[in-house]
mmCIF file of the C-alpha atoms, coordinates in Angstrom:
data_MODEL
# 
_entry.id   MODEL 
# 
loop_
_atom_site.group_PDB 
_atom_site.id 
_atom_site.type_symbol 
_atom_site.label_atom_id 
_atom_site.label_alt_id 
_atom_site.label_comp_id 
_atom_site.label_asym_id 
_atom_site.label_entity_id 
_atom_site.label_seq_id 
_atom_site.pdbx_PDB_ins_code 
_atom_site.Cartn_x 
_atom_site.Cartn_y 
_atom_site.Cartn_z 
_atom_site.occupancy 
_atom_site.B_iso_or_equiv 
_atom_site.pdbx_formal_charge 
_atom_site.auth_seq_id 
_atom_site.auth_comp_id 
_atom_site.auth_asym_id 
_atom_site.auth_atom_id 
_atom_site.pdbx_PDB_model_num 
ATOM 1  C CA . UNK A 1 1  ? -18.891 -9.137  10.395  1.00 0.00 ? 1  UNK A CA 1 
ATOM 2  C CA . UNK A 1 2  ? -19.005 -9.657  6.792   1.00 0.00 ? 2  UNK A CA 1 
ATOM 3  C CA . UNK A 1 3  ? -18.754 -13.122 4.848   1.00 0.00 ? 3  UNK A CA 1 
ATOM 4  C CA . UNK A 1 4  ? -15.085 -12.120 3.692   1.00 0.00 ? 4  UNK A CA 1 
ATOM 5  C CA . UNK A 1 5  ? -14.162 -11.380 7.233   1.00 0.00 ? 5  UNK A CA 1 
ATOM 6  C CA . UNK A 1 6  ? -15.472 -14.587 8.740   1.00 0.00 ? 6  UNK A CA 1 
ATOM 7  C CA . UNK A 1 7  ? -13.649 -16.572 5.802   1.00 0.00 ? 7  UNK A CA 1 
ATOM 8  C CA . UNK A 1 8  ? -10.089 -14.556 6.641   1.00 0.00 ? 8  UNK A CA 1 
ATOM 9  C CA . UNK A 1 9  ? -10.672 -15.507 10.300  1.00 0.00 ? 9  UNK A CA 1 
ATOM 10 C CA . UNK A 1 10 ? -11.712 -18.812 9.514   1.00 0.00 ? 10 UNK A CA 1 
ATOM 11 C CA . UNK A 1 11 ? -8.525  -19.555 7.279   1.00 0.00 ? 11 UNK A CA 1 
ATOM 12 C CA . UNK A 1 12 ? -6.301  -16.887 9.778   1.00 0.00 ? 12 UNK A CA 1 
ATOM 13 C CA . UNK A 1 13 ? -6.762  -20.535 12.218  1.00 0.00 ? 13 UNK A CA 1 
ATOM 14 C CA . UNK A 1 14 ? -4.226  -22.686 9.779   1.00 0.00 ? 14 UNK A CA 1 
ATOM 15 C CA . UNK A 1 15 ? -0.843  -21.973 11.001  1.00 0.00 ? 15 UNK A CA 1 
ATOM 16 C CA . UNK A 1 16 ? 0.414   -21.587 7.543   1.00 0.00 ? 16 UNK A CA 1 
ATOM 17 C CA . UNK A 1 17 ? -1.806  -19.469 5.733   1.00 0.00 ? 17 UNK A CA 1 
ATOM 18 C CA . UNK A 1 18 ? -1.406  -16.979 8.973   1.00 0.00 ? 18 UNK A CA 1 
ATOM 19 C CA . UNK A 1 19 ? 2.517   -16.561 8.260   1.00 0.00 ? 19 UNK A CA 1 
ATOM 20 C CA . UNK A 1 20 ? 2.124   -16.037 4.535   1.00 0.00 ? 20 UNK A CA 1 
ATOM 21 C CA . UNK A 1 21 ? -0.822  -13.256 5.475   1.00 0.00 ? 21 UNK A CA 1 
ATOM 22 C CA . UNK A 1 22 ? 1.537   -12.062 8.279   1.00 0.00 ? 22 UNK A CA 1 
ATOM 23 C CA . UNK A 1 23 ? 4.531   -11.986 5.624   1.00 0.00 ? 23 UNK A CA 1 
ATOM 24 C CA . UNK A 1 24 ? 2.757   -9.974  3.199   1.00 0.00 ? 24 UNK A CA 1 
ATOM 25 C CA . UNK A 1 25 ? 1.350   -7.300  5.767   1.00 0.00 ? 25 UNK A CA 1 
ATOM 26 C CA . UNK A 1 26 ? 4.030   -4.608  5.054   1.00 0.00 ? 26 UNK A CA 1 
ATOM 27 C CA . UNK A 1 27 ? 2.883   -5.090  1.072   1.00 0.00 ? 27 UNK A CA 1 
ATOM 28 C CA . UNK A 1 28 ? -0.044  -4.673  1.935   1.00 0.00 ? 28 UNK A CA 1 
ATOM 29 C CA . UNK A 1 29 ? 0.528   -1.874  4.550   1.00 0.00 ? 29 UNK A CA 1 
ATOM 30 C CA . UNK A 1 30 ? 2.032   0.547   1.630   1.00 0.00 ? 30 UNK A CA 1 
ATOM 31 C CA . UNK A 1 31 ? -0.332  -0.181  -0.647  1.00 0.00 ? 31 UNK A CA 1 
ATOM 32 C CA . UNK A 1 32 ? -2.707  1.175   1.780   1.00 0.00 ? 32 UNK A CA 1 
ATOM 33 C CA . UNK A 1 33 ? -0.841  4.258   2.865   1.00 0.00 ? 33 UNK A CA 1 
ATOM 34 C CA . UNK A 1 34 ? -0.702  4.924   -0.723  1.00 0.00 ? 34 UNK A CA 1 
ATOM 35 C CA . UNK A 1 35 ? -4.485  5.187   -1.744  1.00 0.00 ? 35 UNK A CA 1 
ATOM 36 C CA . UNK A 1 36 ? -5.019  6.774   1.708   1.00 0.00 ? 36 UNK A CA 1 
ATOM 37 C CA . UNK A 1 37 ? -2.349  9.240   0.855   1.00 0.00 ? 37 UNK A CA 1 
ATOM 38 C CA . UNK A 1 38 ? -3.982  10.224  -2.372  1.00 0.00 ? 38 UNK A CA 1 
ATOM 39 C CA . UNK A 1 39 ? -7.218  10.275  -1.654  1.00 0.00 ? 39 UNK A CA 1 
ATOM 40 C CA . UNK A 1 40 ? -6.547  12.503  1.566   1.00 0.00 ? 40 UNK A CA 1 
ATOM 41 C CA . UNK A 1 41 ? -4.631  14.694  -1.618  1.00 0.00 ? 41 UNK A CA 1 
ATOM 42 C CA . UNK A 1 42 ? -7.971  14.883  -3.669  1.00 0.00 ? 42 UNK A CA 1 
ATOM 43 C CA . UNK A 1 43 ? -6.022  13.399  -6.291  1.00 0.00 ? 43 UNK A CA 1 
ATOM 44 C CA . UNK A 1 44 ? -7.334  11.131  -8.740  1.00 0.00 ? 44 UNK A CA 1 
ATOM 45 C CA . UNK A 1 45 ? -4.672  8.310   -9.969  1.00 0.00 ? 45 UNK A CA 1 
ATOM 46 C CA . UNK A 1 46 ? -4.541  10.778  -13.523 1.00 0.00 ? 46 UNK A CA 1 
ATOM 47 C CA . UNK A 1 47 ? -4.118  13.634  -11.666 1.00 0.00 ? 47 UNK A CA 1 
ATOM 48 C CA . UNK A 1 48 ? -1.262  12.131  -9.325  1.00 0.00 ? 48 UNK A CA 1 
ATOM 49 C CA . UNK A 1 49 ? 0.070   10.666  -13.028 1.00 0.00 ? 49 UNK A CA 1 
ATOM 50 C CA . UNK A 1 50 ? 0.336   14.637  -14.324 1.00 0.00 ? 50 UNK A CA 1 
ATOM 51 C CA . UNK A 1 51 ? 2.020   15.489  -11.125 1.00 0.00 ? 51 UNK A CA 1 
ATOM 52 C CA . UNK A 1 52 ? 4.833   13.298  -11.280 1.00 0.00 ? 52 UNK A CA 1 
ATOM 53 C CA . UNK A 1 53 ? 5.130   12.086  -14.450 1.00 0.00 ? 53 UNK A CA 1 
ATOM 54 C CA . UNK A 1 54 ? 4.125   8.427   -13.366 1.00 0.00 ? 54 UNK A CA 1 
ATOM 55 C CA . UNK A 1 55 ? 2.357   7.074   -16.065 1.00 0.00 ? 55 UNK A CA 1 
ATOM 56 C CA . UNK A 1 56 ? -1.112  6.396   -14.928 1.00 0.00 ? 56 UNK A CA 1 
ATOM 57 C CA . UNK A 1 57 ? -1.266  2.725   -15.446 1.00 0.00 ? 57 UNK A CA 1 
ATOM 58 C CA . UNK A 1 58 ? 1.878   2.403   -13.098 1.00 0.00 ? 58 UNK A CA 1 
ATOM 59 C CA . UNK A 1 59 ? 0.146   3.660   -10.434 1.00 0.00 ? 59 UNK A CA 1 
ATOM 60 C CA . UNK A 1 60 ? -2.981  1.598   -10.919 1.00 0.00 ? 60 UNK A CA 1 
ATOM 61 C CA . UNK A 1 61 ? -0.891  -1.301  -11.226 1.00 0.00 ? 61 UNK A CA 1 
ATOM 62 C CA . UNK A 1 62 ? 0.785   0.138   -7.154  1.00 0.00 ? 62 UNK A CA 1 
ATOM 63 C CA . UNK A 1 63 ? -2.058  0.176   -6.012  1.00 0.00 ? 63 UNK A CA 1 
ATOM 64 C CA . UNK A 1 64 ? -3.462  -3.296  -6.507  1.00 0.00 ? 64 UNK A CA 1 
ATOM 65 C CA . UNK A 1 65 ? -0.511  -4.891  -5.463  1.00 0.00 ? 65 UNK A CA 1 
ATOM 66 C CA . UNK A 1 66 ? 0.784   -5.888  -8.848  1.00 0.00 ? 66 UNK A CA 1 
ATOM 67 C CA . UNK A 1 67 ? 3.714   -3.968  -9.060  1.00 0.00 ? 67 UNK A CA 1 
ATOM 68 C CA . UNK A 1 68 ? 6.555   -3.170  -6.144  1.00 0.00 ? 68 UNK A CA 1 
ATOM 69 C CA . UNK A 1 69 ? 7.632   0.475   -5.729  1.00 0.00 ? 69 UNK A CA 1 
ATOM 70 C CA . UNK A 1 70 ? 11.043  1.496   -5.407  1.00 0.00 ? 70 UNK A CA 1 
ATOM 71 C CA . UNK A 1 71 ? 11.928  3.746   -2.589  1.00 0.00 ? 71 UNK A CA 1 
ATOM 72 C CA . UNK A 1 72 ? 12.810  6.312   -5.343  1.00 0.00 ? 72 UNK A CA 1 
ATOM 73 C CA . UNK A 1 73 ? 9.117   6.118   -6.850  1.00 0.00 ? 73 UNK A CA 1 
ATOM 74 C CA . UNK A 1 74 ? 7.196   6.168   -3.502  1.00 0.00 ? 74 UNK A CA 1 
ATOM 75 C CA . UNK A 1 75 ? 9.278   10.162  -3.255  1.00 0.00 ? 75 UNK A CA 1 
ATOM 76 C CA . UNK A 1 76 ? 8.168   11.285  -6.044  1.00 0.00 ? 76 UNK A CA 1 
ATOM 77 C CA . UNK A 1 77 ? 4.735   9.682   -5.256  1.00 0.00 ? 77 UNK A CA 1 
ATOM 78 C CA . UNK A 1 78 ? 4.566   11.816  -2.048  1.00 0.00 ? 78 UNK A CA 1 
ATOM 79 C CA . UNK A 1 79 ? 6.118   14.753  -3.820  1.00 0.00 ? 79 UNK A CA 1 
ATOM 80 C CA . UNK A 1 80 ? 3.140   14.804  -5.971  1.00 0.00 ? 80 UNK A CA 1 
ATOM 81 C CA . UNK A 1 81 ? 1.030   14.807  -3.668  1.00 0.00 ? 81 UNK A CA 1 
ATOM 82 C CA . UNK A 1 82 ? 2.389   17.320  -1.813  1.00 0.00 ? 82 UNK A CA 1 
ATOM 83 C CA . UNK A 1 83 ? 3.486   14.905  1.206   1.00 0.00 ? 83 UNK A CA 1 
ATOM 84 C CA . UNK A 1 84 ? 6.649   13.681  1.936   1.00 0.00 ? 84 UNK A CA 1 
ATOM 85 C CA . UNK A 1 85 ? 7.969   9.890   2.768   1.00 0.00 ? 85 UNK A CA 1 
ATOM 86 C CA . UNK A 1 86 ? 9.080   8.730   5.976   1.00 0.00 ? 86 UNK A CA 1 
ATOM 87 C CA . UNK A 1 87 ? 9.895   5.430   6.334   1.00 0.00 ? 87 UNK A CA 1 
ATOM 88 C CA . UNK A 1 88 ? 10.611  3.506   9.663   1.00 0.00 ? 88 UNK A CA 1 
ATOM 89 C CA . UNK A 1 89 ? 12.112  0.823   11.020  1.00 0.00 ? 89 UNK A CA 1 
ATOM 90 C CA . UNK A 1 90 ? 10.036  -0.680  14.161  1.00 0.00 ? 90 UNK A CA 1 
ATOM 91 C CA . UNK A 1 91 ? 11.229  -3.641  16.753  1.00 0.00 ? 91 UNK A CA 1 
ATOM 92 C CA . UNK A 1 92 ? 9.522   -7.242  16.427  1.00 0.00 ? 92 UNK A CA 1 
ATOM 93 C CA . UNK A 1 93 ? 7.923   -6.573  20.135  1.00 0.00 ? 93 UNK A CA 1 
ATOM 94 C CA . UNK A 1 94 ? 6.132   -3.775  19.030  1.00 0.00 ? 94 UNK A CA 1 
ATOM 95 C CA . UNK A 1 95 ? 4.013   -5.603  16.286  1.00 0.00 ? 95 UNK A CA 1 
# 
Protein backbone atom coordinates (compact mmCIF):
# COMPACT_ATOMS: atom_id res chain seq x y z
CA UNK A 1 0.00 0.00 0.00
CA UNK A 2 1.42 3.25 -0.82
CA UNK A 3 1.99 6.32 1.66
CA UNK A 4 -1.04 8.20 -0.10
CA UNK A 5 -3.20 5.19 0.40
CA UNK A 6 -2.43 4.66 4.06
CA UNK A 7 -3.01 8.56 4.63
CA UNK A 8 -6.69 8.31 2.68
CA UNK A 9 -7.44 5.32 4.95
CA UNK A 10 -6.08 6.89 7.84
CA UNK A 11 -8.23 10.19 7.36
CA UNK A 12 -11.28 7.80 5.55
CA UNK A 13 -11.62 6.92 9.87
CA UNK A 14 -13.04 10.71 10.69
CA UNK A 15 -16.66 10.55 10.10
CA UNK A 16 -16.60 13.81 8.35
CA UNK A 17 -13.94 13.80 5.98
CA UNK A 18 -15.55 10.21 4.81
CA UNK A 19 -18.97 12.01 3.73
CA UNK A 20 -17.27 14.88 1.93
CA UNK A 21 -14.95 12.00 0.03
CA UNK A 22 -18.20 9.96 -0.32
CA UNK A 23 -20.03 13.24 -1.68
CA UNK A 24 -17.57 13.95 -4.23
CA UNK A 25 -17.26 10.25 -5.62
CA UNK A 26 -19.58 10.76 -8.66
CA UNK A 27 -17.07 13.97 -9.54
CA UNK A 28 -14.66 12.07 -9.29
CA UNK A 29 -16.22 8.96 -10.99
CA UNK A 30 -16.64 11.07 -14.45
CA UNK A 31 -13.60 12.48 -14.35
CA UNK A 32 -12.30 9.07 -14.46
CA UNK A 33 -14.52 7.61 -17.12
CA UNK A 34 -13.38 10.49 -19.06
CA UNK A 35 -9.49 9.97 -19.25
CA UNK A 36 -10.28 6.22 -19.41
CA UNK A 37 -12.54 6.93 -22.29
CA UNK A 38 -9.89 8.77 -24.20
CA UNK A 39 -7.13 7.02 -23.63
CA UNK A 40 -8.98 3.64 -24.59
CA UNK A 41 -9.69 6.21 -27.98
CA UNK A 42 -5.84 6.75 -28.54
CA UNK A 43 -6.67 10.23 -28.33
CA UNK A 44 -4.49 12.75 -26.98
CA UNK A 45 -6.45 15.79 -25.11
CA UNK A 46 -5.36 17.95 -28.70
CA UNK A 47 -6.51 15.42 -30.71
CA UNK A 48 -9.97 14.96 -28.79
CA UNK A 49 -9.84 19.15 -28.92
CA UNK A 50 -9.74 18.86 -33.10
CA UNK A 51 -12.49 16.36 -32.91
CA UNK A 52 -14.99 18.30 -31.25
CA UNK A 53 -14.09 21.58 -31.31
CA UNK A 54 -13.43 21.69 -27.42
CA UNK A 55 -10.77 23.91 -26.96
CA UNK A 56 -7.92 22.00 -25.53
CA UNK A 57 -7.48 23.78 -22.31
CA UNK A 58 -11.25 22.97 -21.50
CA UNK A 59 -10.63 19.60 -21.51
CA UNK A 60 -7.48 19.72 -19.43
CA UNK A 61 -9.23 21.81 -17.09
CA UNK A 62 -12.30 18.34 -17.13
CA UNK A 63 -10.07 16.36 -16.44
CA UNK A 64 -8.47 17.62 -13.25
CA UNK A 65 -11.55 18.34 -11.72
CA UNK A 66 -11.51 22.08 -12.17
CA UNK A 67 -14.22 22.54 -14.35
CA UNK A 68 -17.95 20.71 -14.34
CA UNK A 69 -19.21 19.34 -17.68
CA UNK A 70 -22.54 19.85 -18.88
CA UNK A 71 -24.45 16.89 -20.04
CA UNK A 72 -24.35 18.58 -23.51
CA UNK A 73 -20.36 18.68 -23.47
CA UNK A 74 -19.78 15.13 -22.09
CA UNK A 75 -21.93 14.12 -25.92
CA UNK A 76 -19.92 15.71 -27.85
CA UNK A 77 -16.96 14.46 -25.70
CA UNK A 78 -18.02 10.83 -26.49
CA UNK A 79 -18.92 11.78 -30.03
CA UNK A 80 -15.37 12.58 -30.53
CA UNK A 81 -14.23 9.88 -29.46
CA UNK A 82 -16.24 7.80 -31.26
CA UNK A 83 -18.28 6.50 -28.05
CA UNK A 84 -21.45 7.42 -27.00
CA UNK A 85 -22.87 8.60 -23.34
CA UNK A 86 -25.03 6.66 -21.22
CA UNK A 87 -25.82 7.88 -18.13
CA UNK A 88 -27.63 6.00 -15.22
CA UNK A 89 -29.43 6.36 -12.41
CA UNK A 90 -28.58 3.52 -9.65
CA UNK A 91 -30.54 2.82 -6.10
CA UNK A 92 -28.72 3.88 -2.70
CA UNK A 93 -28.59 -0.11 -1.79
CA UNK A 94 -26.60 -0.84 -4.59
CA UNK A 95 -23.58 1.48 -3.66
Amino acid sequence: MSSFEEFLNKQLQDPEFKAEYDALEPEFAIIQAMIDARKRSGMTQKELSEATGIAQGDISKLENGNANPSLRTLQRLAAGMGMRLKLEFIPLSDT
